[in-house]
PDB file as gemmi writes it, atoms N, CA and C in Angstrom:
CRYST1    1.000    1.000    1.000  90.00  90.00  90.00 P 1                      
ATOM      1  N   UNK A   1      97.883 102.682 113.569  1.00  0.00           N  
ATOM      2  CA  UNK A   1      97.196 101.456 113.248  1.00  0.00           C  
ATOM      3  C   UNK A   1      97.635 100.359 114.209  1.00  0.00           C  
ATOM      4  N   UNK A   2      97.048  99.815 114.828  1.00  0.00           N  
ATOM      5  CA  UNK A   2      96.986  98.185 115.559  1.00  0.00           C  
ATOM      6  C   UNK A   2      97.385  97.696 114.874  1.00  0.00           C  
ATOM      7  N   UNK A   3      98.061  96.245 115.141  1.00  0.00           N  
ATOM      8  CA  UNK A   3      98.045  95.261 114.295  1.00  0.00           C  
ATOM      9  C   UNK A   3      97.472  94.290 115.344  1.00  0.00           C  
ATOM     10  N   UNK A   4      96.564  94.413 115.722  1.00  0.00           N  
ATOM     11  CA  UNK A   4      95.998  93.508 116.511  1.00  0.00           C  
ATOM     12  C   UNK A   4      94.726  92.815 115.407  1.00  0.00           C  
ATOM     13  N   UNK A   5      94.017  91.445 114.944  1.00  0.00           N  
ATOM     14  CA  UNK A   5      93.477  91.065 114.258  1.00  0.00           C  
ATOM     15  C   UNK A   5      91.651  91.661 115.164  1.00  0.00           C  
ATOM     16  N   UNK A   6      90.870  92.070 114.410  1.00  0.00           N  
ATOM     17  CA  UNK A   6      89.485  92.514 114.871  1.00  0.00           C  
ATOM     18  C   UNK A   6      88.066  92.210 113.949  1.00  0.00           C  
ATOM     19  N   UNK A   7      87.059  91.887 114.498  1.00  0.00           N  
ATOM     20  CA  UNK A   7      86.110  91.905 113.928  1.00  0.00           C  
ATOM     21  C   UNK A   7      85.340  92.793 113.460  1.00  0.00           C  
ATOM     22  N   UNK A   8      85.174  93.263 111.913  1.00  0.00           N  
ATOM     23  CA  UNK A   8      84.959  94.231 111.352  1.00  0.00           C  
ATOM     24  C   UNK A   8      83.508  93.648 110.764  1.00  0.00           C  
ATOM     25  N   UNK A   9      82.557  94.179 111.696  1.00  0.00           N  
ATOM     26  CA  UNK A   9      80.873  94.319 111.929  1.00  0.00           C  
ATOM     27  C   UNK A   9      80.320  94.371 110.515  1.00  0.00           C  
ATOM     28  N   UNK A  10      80.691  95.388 109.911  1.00  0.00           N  
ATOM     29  CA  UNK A  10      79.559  95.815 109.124  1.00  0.00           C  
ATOM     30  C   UNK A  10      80.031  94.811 107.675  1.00  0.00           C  
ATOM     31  N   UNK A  11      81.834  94.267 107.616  1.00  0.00           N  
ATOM     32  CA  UNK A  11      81.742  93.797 106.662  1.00  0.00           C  
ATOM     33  C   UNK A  11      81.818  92.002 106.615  1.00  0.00           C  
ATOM     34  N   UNK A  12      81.521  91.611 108.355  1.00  0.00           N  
ATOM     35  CA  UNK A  12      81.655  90.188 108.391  1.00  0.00           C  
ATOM     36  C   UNK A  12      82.876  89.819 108.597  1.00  0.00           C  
ATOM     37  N   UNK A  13      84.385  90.200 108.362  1.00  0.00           N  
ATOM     38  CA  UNK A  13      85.109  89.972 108.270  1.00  0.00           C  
ATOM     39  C   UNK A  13      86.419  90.190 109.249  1.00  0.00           C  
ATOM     40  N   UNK A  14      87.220  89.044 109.765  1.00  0.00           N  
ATOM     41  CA  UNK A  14      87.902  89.364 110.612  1.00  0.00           C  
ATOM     42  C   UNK A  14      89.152  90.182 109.474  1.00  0.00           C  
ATOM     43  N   UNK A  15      89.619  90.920 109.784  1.00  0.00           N  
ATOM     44  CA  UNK A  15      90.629  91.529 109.389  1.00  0.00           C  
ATOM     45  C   UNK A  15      92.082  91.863 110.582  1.00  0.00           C  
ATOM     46  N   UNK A  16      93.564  91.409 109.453  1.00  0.00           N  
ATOM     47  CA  UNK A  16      94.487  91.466 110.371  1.00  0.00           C  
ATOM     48  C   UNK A  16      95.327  91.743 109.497  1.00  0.00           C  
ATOM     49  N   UNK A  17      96.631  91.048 110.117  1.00  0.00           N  
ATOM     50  CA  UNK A  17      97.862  91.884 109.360  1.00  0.00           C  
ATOM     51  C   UNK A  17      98.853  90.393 109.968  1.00  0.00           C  
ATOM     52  N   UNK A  18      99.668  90.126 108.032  1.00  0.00           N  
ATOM     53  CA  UNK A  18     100.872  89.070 108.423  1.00  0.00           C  
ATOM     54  C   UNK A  18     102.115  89.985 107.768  1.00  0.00           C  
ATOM     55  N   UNK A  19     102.697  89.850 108.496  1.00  0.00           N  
ATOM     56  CA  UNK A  19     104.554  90.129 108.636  1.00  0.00           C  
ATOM     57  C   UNK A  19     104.912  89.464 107.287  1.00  0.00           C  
ATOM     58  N   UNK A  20     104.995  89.848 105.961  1.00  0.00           N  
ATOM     59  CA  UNK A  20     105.605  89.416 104.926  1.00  0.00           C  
ATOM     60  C   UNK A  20     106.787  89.910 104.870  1.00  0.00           C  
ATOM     61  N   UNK A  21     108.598  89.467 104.765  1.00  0.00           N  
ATOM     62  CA  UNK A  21     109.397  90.364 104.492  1.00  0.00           C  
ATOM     63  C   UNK A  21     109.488  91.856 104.714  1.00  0.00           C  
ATOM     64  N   UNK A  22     109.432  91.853 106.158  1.00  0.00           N  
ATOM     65  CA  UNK A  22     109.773  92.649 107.215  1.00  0.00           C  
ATOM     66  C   UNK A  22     108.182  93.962 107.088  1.00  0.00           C  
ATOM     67  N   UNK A  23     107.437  93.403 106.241  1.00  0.00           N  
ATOM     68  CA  UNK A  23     106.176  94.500 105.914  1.00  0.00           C  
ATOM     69  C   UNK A  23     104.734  93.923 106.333  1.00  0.00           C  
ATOM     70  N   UNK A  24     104.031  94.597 107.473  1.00  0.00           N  
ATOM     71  CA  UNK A  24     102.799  94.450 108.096  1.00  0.00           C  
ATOM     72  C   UNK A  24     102.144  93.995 106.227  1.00  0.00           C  
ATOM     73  N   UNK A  25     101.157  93.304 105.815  1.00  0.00           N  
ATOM     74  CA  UNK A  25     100.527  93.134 105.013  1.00  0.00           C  
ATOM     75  C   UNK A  25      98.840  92.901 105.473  1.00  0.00           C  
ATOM     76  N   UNK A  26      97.737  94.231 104.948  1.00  0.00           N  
ATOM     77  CA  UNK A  26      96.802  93.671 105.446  1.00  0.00           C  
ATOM     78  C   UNK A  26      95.755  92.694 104.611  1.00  0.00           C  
ATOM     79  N   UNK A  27      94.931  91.901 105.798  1.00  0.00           N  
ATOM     80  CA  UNK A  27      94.206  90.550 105.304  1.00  0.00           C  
ATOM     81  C   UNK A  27      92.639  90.623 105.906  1.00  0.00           C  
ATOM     82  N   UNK A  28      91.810  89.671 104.826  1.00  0.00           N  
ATOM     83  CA  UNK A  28      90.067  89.795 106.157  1.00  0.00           C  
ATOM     84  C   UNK A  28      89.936  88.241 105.490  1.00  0.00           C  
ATOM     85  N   UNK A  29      89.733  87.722 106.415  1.00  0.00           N  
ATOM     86  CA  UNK A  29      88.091  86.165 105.856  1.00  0.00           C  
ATOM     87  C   UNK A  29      87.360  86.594 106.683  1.00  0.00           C  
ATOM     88  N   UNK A  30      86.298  86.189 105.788  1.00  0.00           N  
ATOM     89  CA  UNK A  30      84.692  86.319 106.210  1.00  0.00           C  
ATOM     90  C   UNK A  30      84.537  85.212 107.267  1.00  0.00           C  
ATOM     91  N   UNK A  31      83.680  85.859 108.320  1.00  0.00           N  
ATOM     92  CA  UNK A  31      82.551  85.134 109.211  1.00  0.00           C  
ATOM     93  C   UNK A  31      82.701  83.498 108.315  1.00  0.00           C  
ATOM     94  N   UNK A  32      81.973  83.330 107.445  1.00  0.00           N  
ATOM     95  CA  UNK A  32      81.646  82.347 106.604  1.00  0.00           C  
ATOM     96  C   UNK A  32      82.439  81.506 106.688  1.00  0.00           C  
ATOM     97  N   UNK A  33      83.750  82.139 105.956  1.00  0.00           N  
ATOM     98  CA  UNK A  33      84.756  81.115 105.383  1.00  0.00           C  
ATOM     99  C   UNK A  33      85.249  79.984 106.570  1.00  0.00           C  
ATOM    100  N   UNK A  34      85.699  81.026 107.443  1.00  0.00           N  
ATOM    101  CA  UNK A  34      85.771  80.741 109.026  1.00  0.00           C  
ATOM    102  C   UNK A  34      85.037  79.576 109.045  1.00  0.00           C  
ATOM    103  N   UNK A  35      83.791  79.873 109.712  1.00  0.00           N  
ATOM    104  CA  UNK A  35      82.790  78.677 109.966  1.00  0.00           C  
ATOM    105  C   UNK A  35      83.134  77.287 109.007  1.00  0.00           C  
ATOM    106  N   UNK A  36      82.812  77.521 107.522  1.00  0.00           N  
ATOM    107  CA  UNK A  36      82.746  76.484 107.311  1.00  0.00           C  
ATOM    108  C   UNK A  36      83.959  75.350 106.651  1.00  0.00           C  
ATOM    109  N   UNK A  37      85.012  76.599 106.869  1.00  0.00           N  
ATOM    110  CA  UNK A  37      86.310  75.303 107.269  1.00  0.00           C  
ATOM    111  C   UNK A  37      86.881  75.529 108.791  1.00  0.00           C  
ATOM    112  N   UNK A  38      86.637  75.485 109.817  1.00  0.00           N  
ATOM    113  CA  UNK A  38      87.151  75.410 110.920  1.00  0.00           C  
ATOM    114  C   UNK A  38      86.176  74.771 112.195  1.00  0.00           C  
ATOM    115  N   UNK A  39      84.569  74.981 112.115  1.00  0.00           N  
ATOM    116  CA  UNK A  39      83.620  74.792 112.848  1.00  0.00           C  
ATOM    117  C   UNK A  39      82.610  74.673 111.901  1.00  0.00           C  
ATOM    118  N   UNK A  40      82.135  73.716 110.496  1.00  0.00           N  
ATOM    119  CA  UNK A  40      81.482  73.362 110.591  1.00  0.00           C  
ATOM    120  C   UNK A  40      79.699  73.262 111.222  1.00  0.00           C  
ATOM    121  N   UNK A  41      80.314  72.570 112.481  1.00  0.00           N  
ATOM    122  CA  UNK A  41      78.685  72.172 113.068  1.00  0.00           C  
ATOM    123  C   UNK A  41      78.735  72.872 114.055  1.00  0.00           C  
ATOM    124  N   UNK A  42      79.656  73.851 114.573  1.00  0.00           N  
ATOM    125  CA  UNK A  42      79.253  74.862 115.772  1.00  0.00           C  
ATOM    126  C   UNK A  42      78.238  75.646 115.248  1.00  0.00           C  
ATOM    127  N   UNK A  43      77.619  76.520 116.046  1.00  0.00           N  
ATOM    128  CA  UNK A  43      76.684  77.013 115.681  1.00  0.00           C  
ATOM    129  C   UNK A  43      77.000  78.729 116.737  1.00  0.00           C  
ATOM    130  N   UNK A  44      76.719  79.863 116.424  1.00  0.00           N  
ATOM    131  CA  UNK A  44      76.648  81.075 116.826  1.00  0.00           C  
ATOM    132  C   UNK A  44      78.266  80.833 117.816  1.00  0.00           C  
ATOM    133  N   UNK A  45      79.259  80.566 116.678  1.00  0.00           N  
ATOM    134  CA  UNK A  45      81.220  81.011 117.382  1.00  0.00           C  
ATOM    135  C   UNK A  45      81.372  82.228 116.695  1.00  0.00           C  
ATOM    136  N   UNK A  46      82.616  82.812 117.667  1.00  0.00           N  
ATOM    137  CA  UNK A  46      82.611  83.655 117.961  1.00  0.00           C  
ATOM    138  C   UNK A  46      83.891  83.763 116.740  1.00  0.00           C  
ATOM    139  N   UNK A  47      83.360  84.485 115.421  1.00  0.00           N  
ATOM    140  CA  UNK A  47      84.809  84.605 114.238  1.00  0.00           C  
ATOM    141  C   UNK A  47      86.339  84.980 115.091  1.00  0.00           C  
ATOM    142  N   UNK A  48      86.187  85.902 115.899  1.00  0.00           N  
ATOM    143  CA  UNK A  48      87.381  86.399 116.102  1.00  0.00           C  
ATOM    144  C   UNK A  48      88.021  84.940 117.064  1.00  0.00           C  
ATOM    145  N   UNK A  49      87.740  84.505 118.003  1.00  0.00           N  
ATOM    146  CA  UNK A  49      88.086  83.302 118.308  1.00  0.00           C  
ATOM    147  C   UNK A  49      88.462  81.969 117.499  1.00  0.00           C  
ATOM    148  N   UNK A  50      87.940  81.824 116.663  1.00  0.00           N  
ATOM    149  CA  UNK A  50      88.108  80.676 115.468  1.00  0.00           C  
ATOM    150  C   UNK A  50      89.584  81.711 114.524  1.00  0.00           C  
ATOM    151  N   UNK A  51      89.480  82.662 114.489  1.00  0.00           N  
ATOM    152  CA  UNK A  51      90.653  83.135 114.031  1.00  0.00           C  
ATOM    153  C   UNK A  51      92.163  82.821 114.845  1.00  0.00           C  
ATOM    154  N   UNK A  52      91.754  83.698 115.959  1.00  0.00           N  
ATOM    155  CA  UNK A  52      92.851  83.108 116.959  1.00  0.00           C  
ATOM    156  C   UNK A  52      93.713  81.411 116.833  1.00  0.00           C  
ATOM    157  N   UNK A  53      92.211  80.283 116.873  1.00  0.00           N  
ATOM    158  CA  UNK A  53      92.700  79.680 117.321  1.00  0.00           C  
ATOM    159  C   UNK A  53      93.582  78.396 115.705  1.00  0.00           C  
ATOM    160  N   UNK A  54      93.205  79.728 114.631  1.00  0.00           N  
ATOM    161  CA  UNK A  54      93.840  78.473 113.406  1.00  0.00           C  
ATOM    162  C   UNK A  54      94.402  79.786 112.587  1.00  0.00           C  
ATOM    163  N   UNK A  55      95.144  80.878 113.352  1.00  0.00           N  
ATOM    164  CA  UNK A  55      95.879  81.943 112.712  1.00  0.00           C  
ATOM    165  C   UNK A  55      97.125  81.731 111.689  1.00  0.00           C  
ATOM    166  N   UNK A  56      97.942  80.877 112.430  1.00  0.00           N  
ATOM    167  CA  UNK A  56      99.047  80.422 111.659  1.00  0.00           C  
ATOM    168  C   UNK A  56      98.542  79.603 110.399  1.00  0.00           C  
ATOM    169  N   UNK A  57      97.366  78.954 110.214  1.00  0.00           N  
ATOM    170  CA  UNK A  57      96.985  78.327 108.796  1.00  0.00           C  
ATOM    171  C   UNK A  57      96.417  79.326 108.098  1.00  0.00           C  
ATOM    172  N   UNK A  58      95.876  80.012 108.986  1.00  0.00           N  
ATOM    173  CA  UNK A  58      95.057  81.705 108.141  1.00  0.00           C  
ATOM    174  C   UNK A  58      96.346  82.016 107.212  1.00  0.00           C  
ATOM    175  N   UNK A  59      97.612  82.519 108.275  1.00  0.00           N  
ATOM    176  CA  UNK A  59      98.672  83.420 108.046  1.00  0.00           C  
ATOM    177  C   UNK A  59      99.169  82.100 106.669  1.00  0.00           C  
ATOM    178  N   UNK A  60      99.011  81.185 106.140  1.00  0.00           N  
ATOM    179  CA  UNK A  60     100.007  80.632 105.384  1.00  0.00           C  
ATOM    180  C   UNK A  60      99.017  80.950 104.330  1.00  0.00           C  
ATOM    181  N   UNK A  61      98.122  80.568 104.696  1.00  0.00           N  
ATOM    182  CA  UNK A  61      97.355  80.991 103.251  1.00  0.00           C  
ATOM    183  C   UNK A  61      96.855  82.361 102.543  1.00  0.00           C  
ATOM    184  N   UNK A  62      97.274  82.902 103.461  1.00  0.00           N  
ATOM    185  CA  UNK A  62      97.731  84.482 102.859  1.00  0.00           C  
ATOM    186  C   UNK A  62      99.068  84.849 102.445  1.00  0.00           C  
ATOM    187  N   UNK A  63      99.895  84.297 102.672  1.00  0.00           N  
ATOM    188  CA  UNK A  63     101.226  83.903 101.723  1.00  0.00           C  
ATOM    189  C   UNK A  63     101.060  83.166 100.858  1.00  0.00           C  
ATOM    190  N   UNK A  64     100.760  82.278 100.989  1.00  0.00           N  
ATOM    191  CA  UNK A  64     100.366  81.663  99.807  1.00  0.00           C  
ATOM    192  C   UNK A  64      99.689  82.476  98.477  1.00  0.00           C  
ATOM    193  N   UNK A  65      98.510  83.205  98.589  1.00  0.00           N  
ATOM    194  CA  UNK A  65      98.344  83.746  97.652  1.00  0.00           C  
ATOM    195  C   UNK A  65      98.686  85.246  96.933  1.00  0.00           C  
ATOM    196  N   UNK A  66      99.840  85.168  98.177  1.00  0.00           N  
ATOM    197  CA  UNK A  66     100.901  86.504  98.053  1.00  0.00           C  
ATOM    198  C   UNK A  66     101.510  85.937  96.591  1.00  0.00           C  
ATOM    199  N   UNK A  67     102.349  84.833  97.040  1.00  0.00           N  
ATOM    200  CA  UNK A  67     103.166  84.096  95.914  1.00  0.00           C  
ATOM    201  C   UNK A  67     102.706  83.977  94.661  1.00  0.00           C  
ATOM    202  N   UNK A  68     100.967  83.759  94.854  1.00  0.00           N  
ATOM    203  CA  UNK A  68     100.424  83.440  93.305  1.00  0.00           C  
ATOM    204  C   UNK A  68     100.292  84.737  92.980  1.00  0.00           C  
ATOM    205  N   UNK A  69     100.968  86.474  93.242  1.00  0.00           N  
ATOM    206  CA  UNK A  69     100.382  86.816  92.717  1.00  0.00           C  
ATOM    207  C   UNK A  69      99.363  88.076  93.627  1.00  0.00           C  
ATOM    208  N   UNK A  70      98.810  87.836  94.593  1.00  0.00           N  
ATOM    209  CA  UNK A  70      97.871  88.550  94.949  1.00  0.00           C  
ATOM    210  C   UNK A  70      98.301  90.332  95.179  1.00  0.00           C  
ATOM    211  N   UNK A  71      97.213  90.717  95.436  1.00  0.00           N  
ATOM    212  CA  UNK A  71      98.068  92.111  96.300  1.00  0.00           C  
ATOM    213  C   UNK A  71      97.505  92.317  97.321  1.00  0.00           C  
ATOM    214  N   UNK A  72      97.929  93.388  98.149  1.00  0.00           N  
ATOM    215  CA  UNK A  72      97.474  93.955  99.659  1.00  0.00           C  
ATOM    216  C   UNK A  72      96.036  94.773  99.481  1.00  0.00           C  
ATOM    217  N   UNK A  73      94.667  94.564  99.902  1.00  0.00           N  
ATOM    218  CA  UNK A  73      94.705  93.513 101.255  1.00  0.00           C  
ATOM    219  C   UNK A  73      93.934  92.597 100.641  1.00  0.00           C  
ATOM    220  N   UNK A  74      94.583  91.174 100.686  1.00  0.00           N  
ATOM    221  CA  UNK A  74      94.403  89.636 100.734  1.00  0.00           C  
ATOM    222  C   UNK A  74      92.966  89.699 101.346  1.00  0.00           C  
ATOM    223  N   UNK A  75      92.432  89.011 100.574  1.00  0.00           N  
ATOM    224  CA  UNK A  75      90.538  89.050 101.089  1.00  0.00           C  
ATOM    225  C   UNK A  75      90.492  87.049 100.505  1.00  0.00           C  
ATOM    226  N   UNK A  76      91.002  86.557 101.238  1.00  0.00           N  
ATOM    227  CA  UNK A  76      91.076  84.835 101.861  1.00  0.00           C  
ATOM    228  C   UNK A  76      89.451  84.470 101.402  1.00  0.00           C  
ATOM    229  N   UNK A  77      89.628  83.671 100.298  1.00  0.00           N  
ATOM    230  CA  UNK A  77      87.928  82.717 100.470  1.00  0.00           C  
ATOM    231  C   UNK A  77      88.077  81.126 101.058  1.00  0.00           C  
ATOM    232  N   UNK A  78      86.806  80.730 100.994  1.00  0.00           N  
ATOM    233  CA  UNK A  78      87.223  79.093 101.652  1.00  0.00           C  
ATOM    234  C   UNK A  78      87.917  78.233 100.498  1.00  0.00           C  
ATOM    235  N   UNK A  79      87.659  78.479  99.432  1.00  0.00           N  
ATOM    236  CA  UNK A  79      88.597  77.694  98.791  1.00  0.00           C  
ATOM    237  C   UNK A  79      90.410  78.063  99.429  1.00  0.00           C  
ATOM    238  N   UNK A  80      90.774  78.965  99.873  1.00  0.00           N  
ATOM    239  CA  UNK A  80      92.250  79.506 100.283  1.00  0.00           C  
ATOM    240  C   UNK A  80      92.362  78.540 101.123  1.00  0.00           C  
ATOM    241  N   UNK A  81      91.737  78.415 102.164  1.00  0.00           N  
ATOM    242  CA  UNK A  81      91.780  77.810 103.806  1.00  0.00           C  
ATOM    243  C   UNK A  81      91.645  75.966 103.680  1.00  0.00           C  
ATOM    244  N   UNK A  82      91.183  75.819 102.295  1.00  0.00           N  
ATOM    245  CA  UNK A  82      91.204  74.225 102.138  1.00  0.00           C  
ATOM    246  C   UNK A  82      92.244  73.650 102.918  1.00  0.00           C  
ATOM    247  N   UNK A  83      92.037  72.529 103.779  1.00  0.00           N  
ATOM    248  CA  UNK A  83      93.046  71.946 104.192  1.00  0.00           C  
ATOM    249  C   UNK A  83      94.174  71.587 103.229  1.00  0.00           C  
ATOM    250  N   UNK A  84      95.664  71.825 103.415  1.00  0.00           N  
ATOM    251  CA  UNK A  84      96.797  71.044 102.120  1.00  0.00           C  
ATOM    252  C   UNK A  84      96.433  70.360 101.421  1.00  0.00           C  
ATOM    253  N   UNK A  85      96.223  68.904 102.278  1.00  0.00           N  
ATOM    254  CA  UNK A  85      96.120  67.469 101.418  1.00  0.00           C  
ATOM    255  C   UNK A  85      95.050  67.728 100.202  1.00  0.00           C  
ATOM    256  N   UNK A  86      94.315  68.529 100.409  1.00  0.00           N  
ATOM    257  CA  UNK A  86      92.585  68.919  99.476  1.00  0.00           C  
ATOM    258  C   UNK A  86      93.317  69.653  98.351  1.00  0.00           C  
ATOM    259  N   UNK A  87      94.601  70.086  98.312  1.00  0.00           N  
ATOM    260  CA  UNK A  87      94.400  71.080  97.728  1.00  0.00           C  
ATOM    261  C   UNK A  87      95.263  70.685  96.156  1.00  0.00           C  
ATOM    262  N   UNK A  88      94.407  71.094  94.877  1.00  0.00           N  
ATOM    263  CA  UNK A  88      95.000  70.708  93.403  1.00  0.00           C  
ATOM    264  C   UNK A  88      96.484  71.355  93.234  1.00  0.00           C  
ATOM    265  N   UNK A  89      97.217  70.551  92.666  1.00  0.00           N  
ATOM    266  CA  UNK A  89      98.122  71.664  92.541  1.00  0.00           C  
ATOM    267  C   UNK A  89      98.206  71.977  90.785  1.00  0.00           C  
ATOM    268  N   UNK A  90      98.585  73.101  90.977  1.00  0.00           N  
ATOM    269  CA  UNK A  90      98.353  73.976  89.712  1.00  0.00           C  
ATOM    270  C   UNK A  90      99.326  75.043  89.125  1.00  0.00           C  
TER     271      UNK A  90                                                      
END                                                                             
């Protein structure tokens, strides 16, 4: 297995892998989610690029819902990716 992050066609979704306590953990957000917290008003970007370029906020918010709880593989919606300040705490 790669752990290289890739665009997985048929399900929209970039899928990758974060280093939790020394263990590859795998993860996907959708095309979607992407777009509409990161680019907005771009129009036809390229998911795997918009991944690249806001990975480390990807990667927290897949810890993040490690902590609440989640299990492997983390499937990230846009509510996950909310910027901090947005976010209720609960």
């Amino acid at each position: 297995m790669s752990d290289a992050p890739f665009f997985h066609e048929s399900s929209g979704t970039i899928r990758f892998w974060v280093l939790v306590e020394g263990k590859l953990l795998g993860a996907s957000v959708s095309r979607e989610a992407l777009h509409h917290r990161y680019r907005p008003t771009a129009q036809g970007e390229d998911p795997l690029e918009t991944y690249l370029a806001n990975a480390a906020d990807i990667e927290a918010a897949v810890r993040r819902r490690l902590a609440q709880g989640s299990r492997e593989p983390v499937m990230l919606r846009e509510y996950d990716l909310r910027a901090p300040d947005a976010q209720v705490p609960g």
